[in-house]
Legacy VTK file of the C-alpha trace (Angstrom):
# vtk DataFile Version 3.0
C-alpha trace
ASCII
DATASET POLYDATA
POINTS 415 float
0.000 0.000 0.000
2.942 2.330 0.950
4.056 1.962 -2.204
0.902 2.425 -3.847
0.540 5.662 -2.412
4.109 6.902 -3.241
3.366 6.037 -7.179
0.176 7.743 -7.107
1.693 10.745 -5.718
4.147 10.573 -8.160
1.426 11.100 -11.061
0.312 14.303 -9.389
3.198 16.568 -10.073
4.779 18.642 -7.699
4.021 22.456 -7.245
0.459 22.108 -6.994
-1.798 24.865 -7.071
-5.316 23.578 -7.246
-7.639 25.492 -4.608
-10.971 25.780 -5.359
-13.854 24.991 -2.778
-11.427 25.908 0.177
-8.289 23.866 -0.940
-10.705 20.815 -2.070
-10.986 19.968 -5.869
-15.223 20.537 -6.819
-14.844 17.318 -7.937
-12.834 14.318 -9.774
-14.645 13.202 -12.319
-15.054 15.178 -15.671
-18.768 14.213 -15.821
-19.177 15.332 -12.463
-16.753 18.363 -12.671
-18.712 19.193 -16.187
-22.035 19.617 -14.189
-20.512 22.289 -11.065
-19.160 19.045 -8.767
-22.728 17.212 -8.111
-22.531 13.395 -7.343
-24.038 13.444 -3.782
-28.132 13.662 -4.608
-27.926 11.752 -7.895
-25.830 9.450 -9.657
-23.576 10.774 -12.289
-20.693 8.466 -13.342
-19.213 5.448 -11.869
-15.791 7.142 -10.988
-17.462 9.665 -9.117
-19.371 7.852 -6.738
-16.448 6.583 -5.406
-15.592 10.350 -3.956
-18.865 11.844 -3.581
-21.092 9.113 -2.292
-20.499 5.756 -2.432
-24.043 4.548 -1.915
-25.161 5.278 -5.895
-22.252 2.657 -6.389
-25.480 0.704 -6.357
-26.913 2.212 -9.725
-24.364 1.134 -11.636
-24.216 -2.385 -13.094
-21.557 -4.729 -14.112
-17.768 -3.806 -14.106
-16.576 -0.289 -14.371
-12.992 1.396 -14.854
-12.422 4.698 -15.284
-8.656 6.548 -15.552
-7.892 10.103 -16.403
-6.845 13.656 -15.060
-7.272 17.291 -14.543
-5.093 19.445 -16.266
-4.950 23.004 -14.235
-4.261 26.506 -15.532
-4.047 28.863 -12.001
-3.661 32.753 -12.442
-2.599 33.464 -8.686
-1.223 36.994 -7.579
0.232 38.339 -4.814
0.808 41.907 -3.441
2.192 43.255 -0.397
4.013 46.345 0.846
5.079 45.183 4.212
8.759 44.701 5.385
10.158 44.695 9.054
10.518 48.011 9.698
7.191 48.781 8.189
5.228 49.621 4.704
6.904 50.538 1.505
4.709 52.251 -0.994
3.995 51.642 -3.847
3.225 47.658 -2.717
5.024 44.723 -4.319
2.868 42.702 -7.251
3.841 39.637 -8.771
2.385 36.532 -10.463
2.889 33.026 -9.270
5.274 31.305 -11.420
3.235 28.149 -10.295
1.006 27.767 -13.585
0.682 24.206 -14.925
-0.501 21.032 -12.802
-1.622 17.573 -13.800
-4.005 15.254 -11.324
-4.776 12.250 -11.606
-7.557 9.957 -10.915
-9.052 6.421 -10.962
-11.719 4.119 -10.491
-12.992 1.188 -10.321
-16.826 -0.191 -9.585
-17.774 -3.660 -9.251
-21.288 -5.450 -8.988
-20.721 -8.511 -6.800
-24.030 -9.158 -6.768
-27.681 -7.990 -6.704
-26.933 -6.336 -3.643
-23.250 -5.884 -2.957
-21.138 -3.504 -4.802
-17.329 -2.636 -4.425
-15.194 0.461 -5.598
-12.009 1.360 -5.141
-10.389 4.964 -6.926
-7.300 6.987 -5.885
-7.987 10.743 -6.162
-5.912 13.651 -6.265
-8.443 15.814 -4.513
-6.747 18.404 -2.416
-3.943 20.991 -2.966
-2.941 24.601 -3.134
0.497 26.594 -3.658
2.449 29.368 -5.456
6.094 30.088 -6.267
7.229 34.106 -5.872
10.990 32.963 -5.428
13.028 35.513 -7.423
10.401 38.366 -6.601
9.929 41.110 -4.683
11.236 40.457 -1.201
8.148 41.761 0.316
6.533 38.598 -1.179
9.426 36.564 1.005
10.110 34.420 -1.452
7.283 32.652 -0.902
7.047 29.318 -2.941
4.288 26.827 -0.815
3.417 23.355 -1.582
0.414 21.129 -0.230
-0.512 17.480 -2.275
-3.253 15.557 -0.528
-4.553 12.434 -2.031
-6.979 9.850 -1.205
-7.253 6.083 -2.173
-10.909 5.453 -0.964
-12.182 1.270 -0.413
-15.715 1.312 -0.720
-18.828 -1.466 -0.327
-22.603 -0.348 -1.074
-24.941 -2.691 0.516
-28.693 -2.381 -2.080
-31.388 -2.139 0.970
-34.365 -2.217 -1.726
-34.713 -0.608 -5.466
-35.263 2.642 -3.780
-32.384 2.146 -1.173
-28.530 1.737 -0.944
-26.143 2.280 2.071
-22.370 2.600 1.911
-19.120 2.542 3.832
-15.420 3.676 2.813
-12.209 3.882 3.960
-10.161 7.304 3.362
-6.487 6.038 2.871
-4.368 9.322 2.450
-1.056 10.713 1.268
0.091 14.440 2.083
2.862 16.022 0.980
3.886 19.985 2.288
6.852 22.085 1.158
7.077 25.351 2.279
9.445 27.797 1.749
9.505 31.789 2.773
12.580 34.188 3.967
11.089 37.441 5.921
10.835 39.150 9.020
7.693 39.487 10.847
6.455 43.867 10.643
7.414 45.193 14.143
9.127 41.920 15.606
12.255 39.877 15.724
10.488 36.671 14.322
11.767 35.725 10.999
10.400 33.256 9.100
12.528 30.570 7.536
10.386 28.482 5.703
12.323 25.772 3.807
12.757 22.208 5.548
12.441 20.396 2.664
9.009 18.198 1.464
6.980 16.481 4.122
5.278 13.606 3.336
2.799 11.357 5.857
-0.351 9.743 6.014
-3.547 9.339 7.592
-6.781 7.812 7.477
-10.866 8.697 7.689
-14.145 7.170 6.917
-17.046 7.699 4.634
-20.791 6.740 5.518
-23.703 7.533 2.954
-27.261 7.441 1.660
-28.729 7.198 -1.824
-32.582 7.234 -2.643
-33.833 6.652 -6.135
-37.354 6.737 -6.704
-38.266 5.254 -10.179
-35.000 6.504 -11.994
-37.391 10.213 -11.334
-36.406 11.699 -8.169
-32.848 10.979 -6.190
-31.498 12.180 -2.974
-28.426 11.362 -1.255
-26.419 12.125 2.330
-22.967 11.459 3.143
-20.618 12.459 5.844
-17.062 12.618 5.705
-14.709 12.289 8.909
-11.516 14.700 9.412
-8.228 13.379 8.483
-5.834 13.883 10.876
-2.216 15.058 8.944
1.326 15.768 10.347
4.048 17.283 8.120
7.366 17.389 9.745
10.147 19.677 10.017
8.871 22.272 7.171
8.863 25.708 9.303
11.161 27.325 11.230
8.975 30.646 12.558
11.739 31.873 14.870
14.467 31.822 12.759
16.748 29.644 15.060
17.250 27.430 12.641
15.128 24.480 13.555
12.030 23.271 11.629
8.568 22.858 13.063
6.160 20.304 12.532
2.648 21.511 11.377
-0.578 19.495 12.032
-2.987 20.348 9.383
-6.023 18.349 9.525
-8.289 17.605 6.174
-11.918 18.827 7.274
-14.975 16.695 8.190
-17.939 17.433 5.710
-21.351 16.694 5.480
-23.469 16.795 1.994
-26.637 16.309 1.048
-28.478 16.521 -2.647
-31.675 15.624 -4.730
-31.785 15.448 -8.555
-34.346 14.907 -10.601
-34.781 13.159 -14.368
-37.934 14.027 -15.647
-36.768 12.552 -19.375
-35.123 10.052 -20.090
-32.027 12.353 -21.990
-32.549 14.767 -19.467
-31.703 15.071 -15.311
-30.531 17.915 -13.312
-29.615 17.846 -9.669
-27.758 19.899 -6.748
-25.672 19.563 -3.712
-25.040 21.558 -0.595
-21.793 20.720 0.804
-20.775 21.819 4.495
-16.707 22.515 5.383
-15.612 22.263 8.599
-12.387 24.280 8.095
-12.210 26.247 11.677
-12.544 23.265 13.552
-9.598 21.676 11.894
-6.112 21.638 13.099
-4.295 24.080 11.505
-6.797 25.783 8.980
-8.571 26.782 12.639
-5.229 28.703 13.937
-5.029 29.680 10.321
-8.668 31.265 10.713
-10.057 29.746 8.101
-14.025 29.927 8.034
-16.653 27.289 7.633
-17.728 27.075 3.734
-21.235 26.291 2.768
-20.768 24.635 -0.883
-23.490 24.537 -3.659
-23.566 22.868 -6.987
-26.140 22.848 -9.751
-25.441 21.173 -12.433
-27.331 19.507 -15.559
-27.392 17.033 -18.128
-29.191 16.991 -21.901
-28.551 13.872 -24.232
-29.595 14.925 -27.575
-28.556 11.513 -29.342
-28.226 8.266 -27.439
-24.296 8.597 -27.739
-23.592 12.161 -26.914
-24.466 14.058 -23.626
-24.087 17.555 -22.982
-23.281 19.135 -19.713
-23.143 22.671 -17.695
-22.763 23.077 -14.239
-22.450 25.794 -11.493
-20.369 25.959 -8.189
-20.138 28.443 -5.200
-18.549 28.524 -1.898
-17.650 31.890 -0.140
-13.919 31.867 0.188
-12.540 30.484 4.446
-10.082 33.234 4.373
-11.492 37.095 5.031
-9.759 39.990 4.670
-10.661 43.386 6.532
-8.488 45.082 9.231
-6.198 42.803 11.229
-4.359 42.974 14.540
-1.243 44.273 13.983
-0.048 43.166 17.732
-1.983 39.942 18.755
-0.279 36.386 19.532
-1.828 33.077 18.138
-0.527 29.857 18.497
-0.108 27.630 15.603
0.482 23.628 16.124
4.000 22.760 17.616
5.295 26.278 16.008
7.582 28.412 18.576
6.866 31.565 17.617
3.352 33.523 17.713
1.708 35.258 14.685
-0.693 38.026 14.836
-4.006 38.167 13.051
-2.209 39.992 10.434
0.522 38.091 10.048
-1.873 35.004 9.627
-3.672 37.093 6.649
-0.341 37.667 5.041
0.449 33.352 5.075
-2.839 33.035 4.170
-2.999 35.159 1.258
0.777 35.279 -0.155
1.542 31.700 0.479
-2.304 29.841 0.217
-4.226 32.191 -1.910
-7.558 29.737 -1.433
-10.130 32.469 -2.283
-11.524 31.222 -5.449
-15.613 31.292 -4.944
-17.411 31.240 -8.542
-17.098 28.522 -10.893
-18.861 27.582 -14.142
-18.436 24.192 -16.206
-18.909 22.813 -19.057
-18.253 19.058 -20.257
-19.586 16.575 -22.507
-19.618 12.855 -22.751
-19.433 10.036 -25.930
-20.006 6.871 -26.323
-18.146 5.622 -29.072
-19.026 2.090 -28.192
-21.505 -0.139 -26.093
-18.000 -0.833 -23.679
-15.933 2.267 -24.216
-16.751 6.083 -23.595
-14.382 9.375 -23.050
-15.829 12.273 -21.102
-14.488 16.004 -20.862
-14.918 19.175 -18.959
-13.820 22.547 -18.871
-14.054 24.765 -15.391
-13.379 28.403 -14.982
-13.415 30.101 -11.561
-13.947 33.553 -11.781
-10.940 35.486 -10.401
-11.762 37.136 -7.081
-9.319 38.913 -4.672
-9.141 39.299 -1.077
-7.261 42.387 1.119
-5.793 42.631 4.317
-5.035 45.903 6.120
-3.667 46.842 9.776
-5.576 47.644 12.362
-3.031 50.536 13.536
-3.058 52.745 10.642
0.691 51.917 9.688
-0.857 51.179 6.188
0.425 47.588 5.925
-1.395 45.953 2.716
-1.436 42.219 1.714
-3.499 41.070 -0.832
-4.180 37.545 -2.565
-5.864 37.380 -6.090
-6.480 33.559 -7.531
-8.262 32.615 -11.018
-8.209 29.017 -12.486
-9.016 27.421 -15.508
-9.101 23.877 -15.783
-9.414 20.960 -18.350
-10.471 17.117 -17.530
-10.230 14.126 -19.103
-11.618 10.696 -18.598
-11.755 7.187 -20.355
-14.125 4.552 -19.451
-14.837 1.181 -20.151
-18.167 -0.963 -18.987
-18.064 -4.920 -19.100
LINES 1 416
415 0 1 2 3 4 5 6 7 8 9 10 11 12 13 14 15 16 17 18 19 20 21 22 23 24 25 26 27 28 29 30 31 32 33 34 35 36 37 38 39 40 41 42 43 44 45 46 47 48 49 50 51 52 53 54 55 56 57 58 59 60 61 62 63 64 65 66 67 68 69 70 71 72 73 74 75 76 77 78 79 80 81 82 83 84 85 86 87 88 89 90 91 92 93 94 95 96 97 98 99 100 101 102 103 104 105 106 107 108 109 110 111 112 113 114 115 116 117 118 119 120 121 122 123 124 125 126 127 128 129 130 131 132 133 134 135 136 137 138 139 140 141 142 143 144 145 146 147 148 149 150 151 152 153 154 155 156 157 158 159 160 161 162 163 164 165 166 167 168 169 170 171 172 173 174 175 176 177 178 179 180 181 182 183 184 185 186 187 188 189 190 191 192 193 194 195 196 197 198 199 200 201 202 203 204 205 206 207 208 209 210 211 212 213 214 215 216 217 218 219 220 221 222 223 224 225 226 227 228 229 230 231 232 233 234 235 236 237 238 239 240 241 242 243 244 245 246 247 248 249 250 251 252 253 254 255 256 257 258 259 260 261 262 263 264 265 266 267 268 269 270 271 272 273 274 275 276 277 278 279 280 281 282 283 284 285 286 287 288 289 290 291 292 293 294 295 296 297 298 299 300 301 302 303 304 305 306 307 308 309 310 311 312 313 314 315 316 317 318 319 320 321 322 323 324 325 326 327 328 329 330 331 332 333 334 335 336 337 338 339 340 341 342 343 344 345 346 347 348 349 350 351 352 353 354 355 356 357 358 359 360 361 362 363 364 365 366 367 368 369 370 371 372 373 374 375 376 377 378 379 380 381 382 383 384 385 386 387 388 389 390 391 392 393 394 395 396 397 398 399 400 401 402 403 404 405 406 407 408 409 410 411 412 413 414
């Protein structure tokens, strides 16, 4: 398994820079991520169900393999003004030289029987990052890291035609590299980001729902528990030359969804996802918020081959800006040295700009045979900015600015 993990990671490429929902992909599939990241209310690919909600494993018949990727496009940018011995005007703007990512996924859904069904997919499904090295030093030469994967086990036990039950296993890889060079405004902290990658594991479970009433109306429920991560020796926040561990702990989430198909070429459903990022270890010190998480998303089959897909996605962005204490001490896990609310905001938004909040997809979907089909999707997230200021009226400015584009892939084959 360890080395399962350590190939799949591989495949992901390092340097990612994925954020979307939070620092959580909308979703894995390209027929799911082609209709705004739905697969919790209705069923919507084989592949998917694996992630979303294993329970609509059920709908799906046969044996079922899926493999492809996500190829992302981020537009991140950074700004600051803000050095030790306070604000230099006019501020510091760069872009992230972190552009290009691949992520991969697959899948695989079995019918045992009548009843029993088995999955099994590995998921690139988390990440963020940006690289300002050779930039303005009042963007510290900031170049962050974070891979998070998942290879998910799953059974769905078929209760009746109407409904299914499921249980999974979250099996996950992390990976962190972070790596900044600056003083903290007003302090003799220094920063001195740079212990090299991080990699560990950890594990979670996955319980969930699906109803299906005469292929018409579907609704679904699933809860996700947090997955507990430690990255070691990445940050030194003191500057006395020894690196930190950070605990950073992947959120628990609960989702629920309906979807209807009142033709037979045509269904559209929608989820509402809830994050639980300021309870988690790390994004809470961090002061990340809560997200609530919608997607609508649709699907039109004008021939019996092609299908035709548009989705939506929103989730207000866990990190605010607005005035920030200048002067206040929080404590992050096992680091020595305290950060003030504003020094949080400037992490937050120069190192893990994940502030994205509007999406729109598109994707579409071909059989080219009664075995084999290839599904695509295209997602843009609007680009949408967030400031921080000091609460002291030094004039400190930090700003984080993140637009994505993204293209997926996916082959599948039915037996």
């Amino acid at each position: 398994m360890r080395k399962f993990f350590l190939i799949s990671g591989l495949l992901s490429v390092a340097g990612v820079s994925f954020a979307t929902n939070g620092d959580n992909l909308i979703g894995v599939s390209p027929a799911s991520r082609g209709m705004g990241g739905i697969g919790v209310g209705m069923p919507v690919g084989p592949t998917d169900t694996i992630f979303r909600n294993p329970a609509w494993m059920s709908y799906y018949k046969g044996f079922n393999l899926s493999f492809g990727g996500i190829l992302f496009m981020p537009h991140v940018k950074g700004k600051s003004n803000v050095t030790p011995m306070g604000p230099i005007n006019p501020p510091a703007e760069a872009t992230s030289d972190a552009k290009v990512f691949v992520v991969p996924e697959v899948g695989i859904v079995h019918q045992i029987n009548d009843k029993l069904t088995f999955g099994i997919g590995a998921f690139g499904v988390s990440g963020m990052g940006v690289d300002y090295r050779n930039k303005d030093p009042r963007l510290a030469n900031m170049h962050t890291t974070l891979q998070f994967m998942r290879v998910i086990p799953a059974l769905a036990y078929k209760v009746n035609d109407a409904i299914s039950l499921s249980g999974a296993l979250h099996l996950a890889y992390g990976s962190l590299d972070m790596g900044a060079n600056m003083c903290q405004p007003f302090t003799t902290n220094c920063w001195n980001a740079g212990g090299g990658q991080s990699q560990t594991y950890g594990i979670g479970a996955q319980v969930g729902i699906a109803y299906n009433m005469g292929d018409f109306v579907f609704a679904g429920l699933t809860y996700q528990s947090p997955v507990e991560m430690k990255y070691k020796r990445v940050f030194d926040s003191n500057g006395d030359g020894r690196f930190e561990d950070l605990k950073l702990t992947q959120p628990q989430e609960f989702a629920f969804g309906v979807g209807v198909k009142p033709m037979q070429n045509f269904k559209i459903g929608m989820d509402i996802r809830w994050i639980n990022w300021k309870n988690a270890k790390g994004y809470k010190e961090f002061q990340w918020k809560d997200q609530w998480v919608i997607g609508i998303g649709g699907e039109y089959k004008p021939t019996e081959k092609l299908a035709l897909r548009a989705g939506y996605n929103y989730g207000k962005s866990p990190i605010r800006g607005g005035s920030k204490n200048l002067m206040n001490a929080n404590n992050i896990p096992n680091f020595d040295a305290t950060f003030s609310d504003f020094n949080v905001a400037y992490f937050n938004l120069i190192g893990f700009p994940a502030v994205a909040e509007q999406h729109i997809t598109l994707g579409l979907g071909y059989e080219f045979t009664k075995t084999f089909s290839v599904d695509i999707a295209y997602k843009h997230a609007f680009e949408k900015t967030v400031t921080a200021t000091d609460n002291m009226g030094f004039g400190f400015v930090v700003q984080g600015k993140n637009a994505q584009d993204a293209l997926s892939l996916g082959l599948n084959w039915k037996f």
